[in-house]
DOZATOR-301259 format. One line per field, with one value per residue (C-alpha): residue in one letter; z negated, x negated, y; residue number from 1. Coordinates in Angstrom, 3 decimals, decimal comma, padded with zeros to 6 digits. Layout:
r <- (a|...) $
Z <- (Z|...) $
X <- (X|...) $
Y <- (Y|...) $
k <- (NUM|...) $
This chain:
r <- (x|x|x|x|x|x|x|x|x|x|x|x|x|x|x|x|x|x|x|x|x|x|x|x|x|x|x|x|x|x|x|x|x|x|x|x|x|x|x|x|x|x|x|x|x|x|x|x|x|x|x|x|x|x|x|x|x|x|x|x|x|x|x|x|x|x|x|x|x|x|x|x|x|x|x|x|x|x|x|x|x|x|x|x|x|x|x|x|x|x|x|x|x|x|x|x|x|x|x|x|x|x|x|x|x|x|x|x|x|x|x|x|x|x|x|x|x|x|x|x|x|x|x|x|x|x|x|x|x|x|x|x|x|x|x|x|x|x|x|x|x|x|x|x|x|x|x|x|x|x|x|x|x|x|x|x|x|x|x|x|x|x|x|x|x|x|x|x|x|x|x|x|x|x|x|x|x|x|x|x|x|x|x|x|x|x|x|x|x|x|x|x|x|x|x|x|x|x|x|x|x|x|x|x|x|x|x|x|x|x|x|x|x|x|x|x|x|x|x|x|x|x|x|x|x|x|x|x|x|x|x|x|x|x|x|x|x|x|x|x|x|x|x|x|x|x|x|x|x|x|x|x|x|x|x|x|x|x|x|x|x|x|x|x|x|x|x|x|x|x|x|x|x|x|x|x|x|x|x|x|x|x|x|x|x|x|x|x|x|x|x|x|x|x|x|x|x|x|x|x|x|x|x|x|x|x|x|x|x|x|x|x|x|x|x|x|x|x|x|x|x|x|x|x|x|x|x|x|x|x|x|x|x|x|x|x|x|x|x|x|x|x|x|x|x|x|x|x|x|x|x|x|x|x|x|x|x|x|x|x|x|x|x|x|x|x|x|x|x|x|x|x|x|x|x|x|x|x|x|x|x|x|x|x|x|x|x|x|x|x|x|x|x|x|x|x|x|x|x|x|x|x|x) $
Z <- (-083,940|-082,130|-084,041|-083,332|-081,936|-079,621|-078,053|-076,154|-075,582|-076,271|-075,685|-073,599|-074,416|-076,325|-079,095|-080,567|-084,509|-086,954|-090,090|-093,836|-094,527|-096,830|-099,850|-102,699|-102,566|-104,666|-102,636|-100,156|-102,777|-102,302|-105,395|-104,641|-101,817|-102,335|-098,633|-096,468|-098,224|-097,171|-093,731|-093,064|-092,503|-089,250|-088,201|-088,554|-087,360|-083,510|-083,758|-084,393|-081,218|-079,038|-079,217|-078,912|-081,630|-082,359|-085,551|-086,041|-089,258|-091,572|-094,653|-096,571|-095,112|-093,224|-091,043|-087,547|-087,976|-088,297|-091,953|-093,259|-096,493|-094,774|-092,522|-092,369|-091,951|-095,369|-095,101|-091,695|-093,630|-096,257|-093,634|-092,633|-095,680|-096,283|-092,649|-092,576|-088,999|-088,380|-087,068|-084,904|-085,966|-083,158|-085,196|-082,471|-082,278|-078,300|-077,253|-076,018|-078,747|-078,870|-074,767|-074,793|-077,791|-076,327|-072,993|-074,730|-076,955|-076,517|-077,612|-081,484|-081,835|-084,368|-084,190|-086,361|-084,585|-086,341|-088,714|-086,577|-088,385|-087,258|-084,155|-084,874|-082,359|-084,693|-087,374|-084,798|-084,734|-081,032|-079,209|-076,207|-078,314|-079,904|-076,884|-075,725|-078,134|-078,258|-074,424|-074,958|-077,531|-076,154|-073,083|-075,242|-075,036|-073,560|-076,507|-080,113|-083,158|-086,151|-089,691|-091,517|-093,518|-095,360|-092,673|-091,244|-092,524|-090,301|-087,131|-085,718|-082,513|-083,871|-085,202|-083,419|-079,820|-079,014|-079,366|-076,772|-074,536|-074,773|-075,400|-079,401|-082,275|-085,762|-088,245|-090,562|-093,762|-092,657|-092,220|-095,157|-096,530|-094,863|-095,719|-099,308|-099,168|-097,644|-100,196|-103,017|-101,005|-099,567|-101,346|-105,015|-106,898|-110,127|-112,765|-111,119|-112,580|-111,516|-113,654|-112,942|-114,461|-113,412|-113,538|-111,902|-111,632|-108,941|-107,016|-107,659|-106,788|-103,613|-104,962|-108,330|-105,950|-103,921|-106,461|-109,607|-107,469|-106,884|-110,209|-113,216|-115,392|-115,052|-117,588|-117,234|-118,790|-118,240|-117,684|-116,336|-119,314|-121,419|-118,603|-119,649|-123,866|-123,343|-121,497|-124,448|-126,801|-127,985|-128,644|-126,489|-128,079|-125,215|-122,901|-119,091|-118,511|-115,488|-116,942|-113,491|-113,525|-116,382|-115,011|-112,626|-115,466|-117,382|-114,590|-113,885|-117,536|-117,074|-113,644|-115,143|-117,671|-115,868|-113,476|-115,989|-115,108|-118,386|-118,734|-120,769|-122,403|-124,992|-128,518|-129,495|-127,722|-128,275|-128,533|-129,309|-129,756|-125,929|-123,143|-123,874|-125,302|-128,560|-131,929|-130,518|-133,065|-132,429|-133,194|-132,493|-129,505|-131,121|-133,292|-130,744|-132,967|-131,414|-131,112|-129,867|-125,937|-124,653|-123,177|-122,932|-124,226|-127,672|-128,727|-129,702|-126,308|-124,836|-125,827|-125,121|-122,166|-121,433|-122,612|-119,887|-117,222|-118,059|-118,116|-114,681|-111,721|-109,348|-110,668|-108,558|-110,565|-109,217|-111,074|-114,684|-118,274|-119,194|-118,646|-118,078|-117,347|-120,878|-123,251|-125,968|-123,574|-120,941|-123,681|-122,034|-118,640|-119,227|-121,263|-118,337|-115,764|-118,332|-118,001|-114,508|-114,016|-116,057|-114,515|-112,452|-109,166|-107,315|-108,763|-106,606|-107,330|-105,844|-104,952|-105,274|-108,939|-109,687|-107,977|-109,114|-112,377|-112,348|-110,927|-113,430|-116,611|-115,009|-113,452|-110,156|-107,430|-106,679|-110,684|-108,766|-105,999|-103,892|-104,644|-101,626|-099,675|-099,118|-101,297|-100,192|-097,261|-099,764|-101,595|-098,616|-097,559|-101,138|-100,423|-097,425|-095,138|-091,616|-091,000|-087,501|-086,690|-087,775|-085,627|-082,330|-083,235|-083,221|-079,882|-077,883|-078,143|-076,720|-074,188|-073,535|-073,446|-070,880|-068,734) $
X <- (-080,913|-077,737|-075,441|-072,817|-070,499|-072,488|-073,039|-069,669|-067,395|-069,143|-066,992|-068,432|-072,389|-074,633|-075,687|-079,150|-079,058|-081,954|-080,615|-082,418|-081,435|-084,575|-082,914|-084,345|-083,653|-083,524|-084,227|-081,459|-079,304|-079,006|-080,093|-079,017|-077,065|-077,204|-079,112|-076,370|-073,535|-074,870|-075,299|-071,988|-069,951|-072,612|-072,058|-068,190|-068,022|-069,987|-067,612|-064,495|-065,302|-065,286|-069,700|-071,595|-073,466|-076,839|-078,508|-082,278|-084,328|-086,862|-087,105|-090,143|-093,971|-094,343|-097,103|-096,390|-094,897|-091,980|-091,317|-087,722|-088,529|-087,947|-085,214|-082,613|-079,634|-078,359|-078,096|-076,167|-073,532|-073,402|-072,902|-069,847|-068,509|-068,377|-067,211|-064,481|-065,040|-067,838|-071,291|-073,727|-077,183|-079,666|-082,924|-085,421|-085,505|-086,541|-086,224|-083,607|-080,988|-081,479|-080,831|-077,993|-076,042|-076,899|-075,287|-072,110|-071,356|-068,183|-066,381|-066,239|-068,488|-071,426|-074,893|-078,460|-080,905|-084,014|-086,558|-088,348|-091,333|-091,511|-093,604|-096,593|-096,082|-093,685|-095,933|-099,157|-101,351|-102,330|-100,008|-099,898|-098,539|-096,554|-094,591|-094,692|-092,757|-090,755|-089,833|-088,605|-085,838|-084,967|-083,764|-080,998|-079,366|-078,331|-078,046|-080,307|-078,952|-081,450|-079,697|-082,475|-083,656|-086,124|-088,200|-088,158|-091,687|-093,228|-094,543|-093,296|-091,666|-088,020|-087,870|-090,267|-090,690|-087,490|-085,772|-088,471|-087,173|-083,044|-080,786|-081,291|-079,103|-079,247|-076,981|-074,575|-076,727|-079,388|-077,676|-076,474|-079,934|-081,148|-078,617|-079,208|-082,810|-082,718|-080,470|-083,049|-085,854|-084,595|-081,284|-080,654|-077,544|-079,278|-080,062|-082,469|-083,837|-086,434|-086,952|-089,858|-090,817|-092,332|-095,953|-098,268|-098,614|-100,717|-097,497|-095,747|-098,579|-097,117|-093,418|-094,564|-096,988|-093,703|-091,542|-092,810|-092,646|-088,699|-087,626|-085,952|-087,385|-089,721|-088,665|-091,492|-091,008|-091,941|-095,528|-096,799|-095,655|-099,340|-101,373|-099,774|-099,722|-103,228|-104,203|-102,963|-105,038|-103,254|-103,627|-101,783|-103,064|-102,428|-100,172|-100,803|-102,649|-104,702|-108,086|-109,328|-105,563|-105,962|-107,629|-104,483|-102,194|-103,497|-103,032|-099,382|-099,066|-100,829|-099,340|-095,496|-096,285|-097,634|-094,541|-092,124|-090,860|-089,890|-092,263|-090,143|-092,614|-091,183|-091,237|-091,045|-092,358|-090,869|-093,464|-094,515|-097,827|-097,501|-096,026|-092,537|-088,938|-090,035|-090,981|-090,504|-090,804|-089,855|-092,795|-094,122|-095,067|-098,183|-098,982|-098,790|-100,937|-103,697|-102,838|-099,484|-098,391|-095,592|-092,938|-089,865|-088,890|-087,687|-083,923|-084,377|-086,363|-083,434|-081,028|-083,232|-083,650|-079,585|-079,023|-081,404|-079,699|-075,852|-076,637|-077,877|-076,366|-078,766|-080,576|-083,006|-084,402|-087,158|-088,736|-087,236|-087,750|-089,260|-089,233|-085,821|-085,899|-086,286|-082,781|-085,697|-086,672|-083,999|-082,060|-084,209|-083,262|-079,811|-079,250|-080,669|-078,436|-075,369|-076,460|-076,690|-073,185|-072,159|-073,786|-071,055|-072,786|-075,331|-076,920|-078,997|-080,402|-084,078|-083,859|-086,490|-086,427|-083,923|-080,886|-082,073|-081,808|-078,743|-077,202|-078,722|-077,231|-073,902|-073,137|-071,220|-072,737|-069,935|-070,519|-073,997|-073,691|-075,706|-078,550|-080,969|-081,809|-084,987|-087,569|-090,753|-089,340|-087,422|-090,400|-092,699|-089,420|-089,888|-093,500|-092,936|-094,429|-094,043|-091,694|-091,980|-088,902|-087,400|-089,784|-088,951|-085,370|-085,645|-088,359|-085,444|-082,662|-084,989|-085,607|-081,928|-081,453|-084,011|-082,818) $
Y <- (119,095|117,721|115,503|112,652|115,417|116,738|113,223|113,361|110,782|107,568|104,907|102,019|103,275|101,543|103,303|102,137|103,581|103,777|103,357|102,897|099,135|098,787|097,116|095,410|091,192|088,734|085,384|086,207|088,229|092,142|093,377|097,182|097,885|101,498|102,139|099,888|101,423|104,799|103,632|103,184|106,353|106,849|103,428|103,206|106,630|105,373|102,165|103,897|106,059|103,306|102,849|099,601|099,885|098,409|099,125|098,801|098,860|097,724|095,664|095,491|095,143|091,815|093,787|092,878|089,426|087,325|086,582|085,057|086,379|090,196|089,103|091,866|088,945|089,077|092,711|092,135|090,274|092,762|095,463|093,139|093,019|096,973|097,876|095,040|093,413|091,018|092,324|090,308|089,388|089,265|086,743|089,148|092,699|093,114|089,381|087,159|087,258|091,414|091,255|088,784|090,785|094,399|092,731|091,382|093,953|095,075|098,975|099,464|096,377|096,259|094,638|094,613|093,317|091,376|093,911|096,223|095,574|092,155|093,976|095,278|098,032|099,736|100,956|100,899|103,660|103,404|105,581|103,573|100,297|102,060|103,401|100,425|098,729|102,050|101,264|097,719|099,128|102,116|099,188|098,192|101,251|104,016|106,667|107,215|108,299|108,527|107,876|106,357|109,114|107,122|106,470|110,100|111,042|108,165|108,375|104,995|103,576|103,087|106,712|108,800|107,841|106,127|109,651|110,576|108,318|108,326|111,369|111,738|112,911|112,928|110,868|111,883|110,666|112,742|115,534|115,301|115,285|117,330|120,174|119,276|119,612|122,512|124,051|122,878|124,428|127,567|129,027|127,610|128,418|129,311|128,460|125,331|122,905|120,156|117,059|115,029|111,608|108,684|107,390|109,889|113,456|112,784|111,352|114,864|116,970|118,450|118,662|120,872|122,689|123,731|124,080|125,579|129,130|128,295|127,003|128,500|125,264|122,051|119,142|116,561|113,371|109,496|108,162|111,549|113,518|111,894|113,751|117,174|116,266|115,578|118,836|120,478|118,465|115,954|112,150|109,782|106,582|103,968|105,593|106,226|108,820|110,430|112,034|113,376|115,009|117,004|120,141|120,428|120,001|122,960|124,877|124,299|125,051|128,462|129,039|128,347|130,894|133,334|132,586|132,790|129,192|127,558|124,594|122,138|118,567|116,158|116,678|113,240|109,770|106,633|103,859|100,500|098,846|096,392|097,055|094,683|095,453|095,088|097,055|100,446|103,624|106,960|109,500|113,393|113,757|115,428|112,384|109,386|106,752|105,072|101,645|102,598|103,645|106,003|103,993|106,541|110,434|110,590|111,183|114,975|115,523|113,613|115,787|119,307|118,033|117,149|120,928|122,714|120,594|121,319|124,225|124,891|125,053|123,126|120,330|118,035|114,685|112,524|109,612|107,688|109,007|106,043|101,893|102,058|098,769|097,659|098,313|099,768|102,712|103,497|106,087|108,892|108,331|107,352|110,733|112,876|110,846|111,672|115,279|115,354|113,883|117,103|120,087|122,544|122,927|120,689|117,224|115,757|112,223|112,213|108,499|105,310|104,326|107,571|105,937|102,097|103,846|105,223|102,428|099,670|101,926|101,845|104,959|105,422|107,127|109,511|111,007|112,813|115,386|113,748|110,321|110,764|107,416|109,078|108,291|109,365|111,346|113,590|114,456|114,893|117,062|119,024|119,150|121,436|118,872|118,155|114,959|113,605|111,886|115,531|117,190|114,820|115,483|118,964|118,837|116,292|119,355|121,441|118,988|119,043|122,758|122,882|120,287) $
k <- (1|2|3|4|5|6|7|8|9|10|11|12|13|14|15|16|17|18|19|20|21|22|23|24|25|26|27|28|29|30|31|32|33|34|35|36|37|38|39|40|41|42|43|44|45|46|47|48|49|50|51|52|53|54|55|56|57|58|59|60|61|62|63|64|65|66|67|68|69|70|71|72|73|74|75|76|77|78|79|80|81|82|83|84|85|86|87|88|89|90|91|92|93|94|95|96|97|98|99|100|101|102|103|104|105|106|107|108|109|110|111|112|113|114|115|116|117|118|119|120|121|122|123|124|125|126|127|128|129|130|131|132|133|134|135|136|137|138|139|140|141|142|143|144|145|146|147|148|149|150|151|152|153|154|155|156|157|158|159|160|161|162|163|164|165|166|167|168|169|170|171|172|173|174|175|176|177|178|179|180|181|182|183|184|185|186|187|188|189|190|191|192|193|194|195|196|197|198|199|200|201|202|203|204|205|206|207|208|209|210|211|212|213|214|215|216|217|218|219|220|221|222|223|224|225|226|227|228|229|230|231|232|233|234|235|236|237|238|239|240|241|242|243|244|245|246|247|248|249|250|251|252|253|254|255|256|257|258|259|260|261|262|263|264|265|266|267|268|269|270|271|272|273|274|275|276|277|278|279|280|281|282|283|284|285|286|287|288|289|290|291|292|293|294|295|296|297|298|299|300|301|302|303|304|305|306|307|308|309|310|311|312|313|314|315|316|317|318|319|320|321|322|323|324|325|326|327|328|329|330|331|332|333|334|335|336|337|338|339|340|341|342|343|344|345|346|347|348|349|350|351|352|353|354|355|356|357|358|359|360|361|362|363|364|365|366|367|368|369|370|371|372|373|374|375|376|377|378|379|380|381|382|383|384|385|386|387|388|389|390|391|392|393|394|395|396|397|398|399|400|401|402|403) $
């Protein structure tokens, strides 16, 4: 894939960029800025070169129409705030306001235009509406750089076929992610870990499918942990589980022993009899009672769990310990984020409710190697799955080569 560098001198050119400015509000408050702070090295990086840059993005799922509750303005003036110079707001994405700004832009200025999703030929399925749409941005500019890495696993008009249509390179946060990814996937410094929590093993199918061959342990913890104590025949009482997932857990039991990947579950369960910050117990994790329901990993899995990560020496986590949310059961995850922070070699954050973890308990994102912006796109990444707006990346060099 090219890069920034091998754009050329870009001063004067307007630079359309697809960044990940998908950020969690409250009303009109940024509750995380996480994903605009990690836009901006790309962004400053076209302005500083002279570029007219106009950033495009989602926010949310107001399928196809305009909806103030999903307007990306508050994260324009956010995006002001961190690169210290104003940036223009267009209130359309193709329209009037998108025209007039594109047209007045002037070198090193910054612009976000309205959320892309606002048109319902972004996310369309027809090809033809989609490249429609896909024609009426690519207008505003004259070069495409794709930073949103988030987004990268969809086939839509802002990150697939506008890089069809204008000379296309890929952004310095997915590069970044990229090379990371890669380095979980194809050459880890060992030992590697992988720490999986959240609700579902069904979510993580694809990513323990990929990597249980690659590494050295498996931790498995929060909701999906009751799936694989069940498969092994024990009670869970109330806690989330997945019957029609317990045939696969068995076998990724079987298969990590047969593998010699060390298959690491909780020994203890913190739980409580509801679903609230309240009257939580620490038990076995082999003697959940009935009336009771999993709601975090227990101190001395905690702890088991901080020692097989320090001591590795590349460590991907993906999805909480437990409700972190809730002071009663965030000790799990906060003690694997502690660990994390620790290990000599490469921690890598696996975004979504990983990095609104770690940054709710207090930690600082530079304490991690590297918190993806990803999301899904990471783990369809970690999956070994096709991402398109990868692919057209990848298919526009050789374009270019050609030419």
């Amino acid at each position: 894939m090219l890069t920034v560098s091998d754009l050329g001198d870009l001063r004067g050119k307007r630079v359309l960029v697809r960044s990940d400015l998908n950020v969690p509000l409250d009303g009109k408050k940024i509750a995380d800025d996480g994903r605009v702070r990690a836009s901006v090295p790309t962004i400053k990086r076209l302005a500083d070169a002279g570029a007219r840059v106009l950033v495009t993005a989602h926010l949310g799922r107001p399928d196809g129409v305009p909806n103030p509750d999903y307007s990306l303005e508050p994260v324009a003036e956010r995006l002001g705030e961190l690169l210290g110079s104003p940036v223009l707001f267009a209130g359309d994405t193709v329209g009037v306001q998108a025209h007039r700004i594109s047209a007045a832009l002037q070198d090193g200025q910054v612009a976000v235009l309205e959320n892309v999703r606002f048109n319902e030929g972004e996310t369309s399925k027809d090809d033809a509406v989609r490249g429609a749409f896909a024609d009426e941005l690519a207008a505003l500019a004259d070069v495409f750089v794709s930073d949103g890495f988030g987004v990268v696993h969809r086939k839509q008009a802002s990150v697939y076929d506008v890089a069809t249509r204008l000379p296309a390179a890929v952004g310095g946060l997915v590069e970044a992610e990229v090379t990371v990814l890669e380095c979980l996937t194809e050459s880890p410094e060992r030992p590697y870990t992988v720490v999986l929590g959240g609700s579902k093993v069904s979510d993580k199918l694809g990513v323990i499918d990929n990597l249980l061959s690659k590494a050295d342990n498996l931790l498995i913890g929060g909701g999906m942990v009751f799936t694989f104590l069940k498969a092994q025949g024990h009670e869970v009482g109330k806690s989330l589980l997945e019957d029609d997932q317990l045939d696969v857990a068995r076998g990724y039991i079987e298969q990590a022993e047969a593998q010699g990947v060390r298959l690491v579950l909780p020994t203890d369960i913190v739980v409580a009899p509801a679903f609230a910050d309240a009257d939580a117990t620490t038990v076995a994790a082999d003697a959940i009672p009935s009336d009771q329901l999993g709601l975090d990993i227990g101190p001395d899995s905690a702890a088991a769990f901080a020692d097989v990560i320090r001591g590795s020496k590349t460590v991907f986590w993906n999805g909480p310990m437990g409700v972190f949310e809730m002071a009663s059961f965030a000790e799990g995850t906060r003690s694997v984020a502690q660990a994390l922070t620790e290990v000599d070699g490469l921690s890598v954050v696996g975004g979504g409710d990983s990095a609104a973890a770690v940054r709710q308990l207090g930690f600082d994102d530079a304490q991690f190697g590297h918190i993806s912006t990803g999301g899904g796109a990471s783990l369809e990444y970690l999956e070994g799955k096709t991402l398109p707006g990868l692919d057209i990346l990848e298919e526009s060099t050789d374009r270019n080569a050609d030419a």
